[in-house]
C-alpha positions in Angstrom: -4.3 -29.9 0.5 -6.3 -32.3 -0.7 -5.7 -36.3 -0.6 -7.1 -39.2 -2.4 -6.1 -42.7 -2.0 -5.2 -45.3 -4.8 -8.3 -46.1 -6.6 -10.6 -43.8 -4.3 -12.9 -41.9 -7.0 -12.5 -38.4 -6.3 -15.0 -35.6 -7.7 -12.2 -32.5 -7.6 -13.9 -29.3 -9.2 -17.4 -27.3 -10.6 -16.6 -25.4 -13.1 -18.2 -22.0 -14.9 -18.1 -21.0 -18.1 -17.8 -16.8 -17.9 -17.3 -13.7 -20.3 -15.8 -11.6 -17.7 -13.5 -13.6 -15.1 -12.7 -10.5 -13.0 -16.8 -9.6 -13.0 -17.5 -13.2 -12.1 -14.2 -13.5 -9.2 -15.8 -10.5 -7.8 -19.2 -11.8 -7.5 -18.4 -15.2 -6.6 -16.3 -13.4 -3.7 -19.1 -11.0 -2.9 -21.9 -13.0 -2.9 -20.9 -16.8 -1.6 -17.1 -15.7 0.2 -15.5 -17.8 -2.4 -11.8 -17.0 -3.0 -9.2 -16.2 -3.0 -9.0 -16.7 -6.4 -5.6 -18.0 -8.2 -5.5 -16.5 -12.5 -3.6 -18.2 -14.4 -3.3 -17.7 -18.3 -3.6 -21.3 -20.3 -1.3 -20.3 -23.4 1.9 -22.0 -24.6 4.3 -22.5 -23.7 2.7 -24.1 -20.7 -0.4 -25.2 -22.3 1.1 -28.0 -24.6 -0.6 -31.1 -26.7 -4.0 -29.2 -26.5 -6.4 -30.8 -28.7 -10.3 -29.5 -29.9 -12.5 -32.2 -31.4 -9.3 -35.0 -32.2 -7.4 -31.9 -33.8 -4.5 -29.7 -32.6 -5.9 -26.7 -31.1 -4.5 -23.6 -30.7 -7.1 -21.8 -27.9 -6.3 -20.5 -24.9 -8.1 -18.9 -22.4 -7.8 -17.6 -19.0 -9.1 -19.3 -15.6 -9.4 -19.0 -11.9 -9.4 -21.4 -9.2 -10.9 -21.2 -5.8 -11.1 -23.9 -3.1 -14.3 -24.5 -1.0 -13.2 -27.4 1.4 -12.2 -30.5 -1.1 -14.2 -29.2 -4.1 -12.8 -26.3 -6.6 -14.1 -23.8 -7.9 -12.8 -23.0 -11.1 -13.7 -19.7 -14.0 -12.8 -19.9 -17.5 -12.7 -17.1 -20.2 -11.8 -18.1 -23.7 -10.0 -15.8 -24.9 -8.9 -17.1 -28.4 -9.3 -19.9 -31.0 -12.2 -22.5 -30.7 -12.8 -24.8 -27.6 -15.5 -26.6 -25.0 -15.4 -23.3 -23.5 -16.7 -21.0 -26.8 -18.7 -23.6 -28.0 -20.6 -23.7 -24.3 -20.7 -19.7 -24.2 -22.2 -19.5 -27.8 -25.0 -22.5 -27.0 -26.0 -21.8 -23.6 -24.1 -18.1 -22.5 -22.1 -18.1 -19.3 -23.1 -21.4 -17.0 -21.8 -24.6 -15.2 -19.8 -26.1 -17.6 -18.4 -29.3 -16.1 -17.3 -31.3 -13.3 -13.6 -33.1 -12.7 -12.5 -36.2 -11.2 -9.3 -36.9 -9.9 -8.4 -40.1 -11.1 -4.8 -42.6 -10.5 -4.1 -43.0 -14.4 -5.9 -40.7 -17.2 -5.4 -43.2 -20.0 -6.6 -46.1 -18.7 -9.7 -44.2 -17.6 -10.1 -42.7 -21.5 -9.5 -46.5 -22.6 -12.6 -47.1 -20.1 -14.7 -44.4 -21.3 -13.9 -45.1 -24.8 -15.5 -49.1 -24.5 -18.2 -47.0 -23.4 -18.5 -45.0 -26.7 -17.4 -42.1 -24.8 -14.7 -39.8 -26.6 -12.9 -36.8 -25.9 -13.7 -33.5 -26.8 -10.7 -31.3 -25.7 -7.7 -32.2 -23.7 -4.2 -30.4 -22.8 -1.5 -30.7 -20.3 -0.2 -27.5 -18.3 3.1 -28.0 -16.4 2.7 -31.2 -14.6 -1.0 -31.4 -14.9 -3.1 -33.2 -17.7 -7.2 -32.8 -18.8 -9.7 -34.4 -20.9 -13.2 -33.6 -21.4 -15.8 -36.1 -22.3 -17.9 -35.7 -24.5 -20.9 -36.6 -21.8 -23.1 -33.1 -22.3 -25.9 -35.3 -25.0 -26.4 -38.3 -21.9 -26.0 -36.2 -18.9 -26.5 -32.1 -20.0 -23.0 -31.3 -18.6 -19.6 -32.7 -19.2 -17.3 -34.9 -18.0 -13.5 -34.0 -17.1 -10.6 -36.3 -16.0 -7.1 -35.2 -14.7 -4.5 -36.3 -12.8 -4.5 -33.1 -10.7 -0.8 -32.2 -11.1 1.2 -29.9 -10.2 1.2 -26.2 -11.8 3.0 -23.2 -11.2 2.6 -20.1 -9.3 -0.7 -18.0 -10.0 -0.3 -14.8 -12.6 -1.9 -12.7 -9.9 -4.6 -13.3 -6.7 -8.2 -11.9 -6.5 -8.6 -10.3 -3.8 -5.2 -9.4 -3.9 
């Protein structure tokens, strides 16, 4: 389990864009013995308030998780409707995507950002746990997420089972 302490910054997860999660679990597995993997489908009703570009948004898409010591590992597959992940996939193909940080209170780190004429580009909440990308790709080639690292439900299924 991992800890952080009131106002310790926390850098949580790498993340990868893919167009095959099961192809890219198997290699990840194969290749560097990360996993196992936990799938989980992002689609309401537990994805809720997800938003594309200040709009409601009605993607969804599929992703894996995989812990390497403190840091995750996480997969994601769109698998419908526009979002960060099919506009990465259609500029750049499959590829690091973007790294999280853990942080105490999500809004008053947006309200940060935003002095900083930072904005978001996607966001969502799934069971207990809430995202936001910044929109950071033009200043530093990758984005930016926030979360409060909630909790979430059982995995759909393990790789390797």
């Amino acid at each position: 389990m991992v800890v952080k302490k009131p106002g310790e910054r926390k850098i949580i997860q790498i993340a990868h864009v893919v167009t095959d999660i099961d192809r890219a679990m198997e290699k990840y597995y194969s290749i560097l013995n990360i996993g196992p993997w936990a799938v989980y489908t992002f689609a309401p009703p537990g994805l809720r308030e997800c938003t594309f570009m200040g709009k409601a948004s009605d993607a969804t898409w599929v992703l894996a998780l995989a812990w390497v010591g403190d840091i995750q590992f996480e997969l994601m597959q769109p698998l419908s409707g526009e979002s960060v992940y099919t506009h990465f996939l259609d500029k750049r193909g499959a590829g690091i995507h973007h790294i999280k940080e853990w942080v105490d209170d999500c809004q008053a780190t947006i309200a940060e950002y935003r002095k900083k004429g930072i904005e978001i580009l996607q966001s969502g909440k799934y069971d207990g746990d809430e995202f936001y990308y910044l929109d950071t790709e033009p200043e530093l080639g990758v984005l930016y997420e926030i979360g409060n690292n909630g909790e979430i439900r059982e995995p759909e299924r393990m790789y390797p089972e």
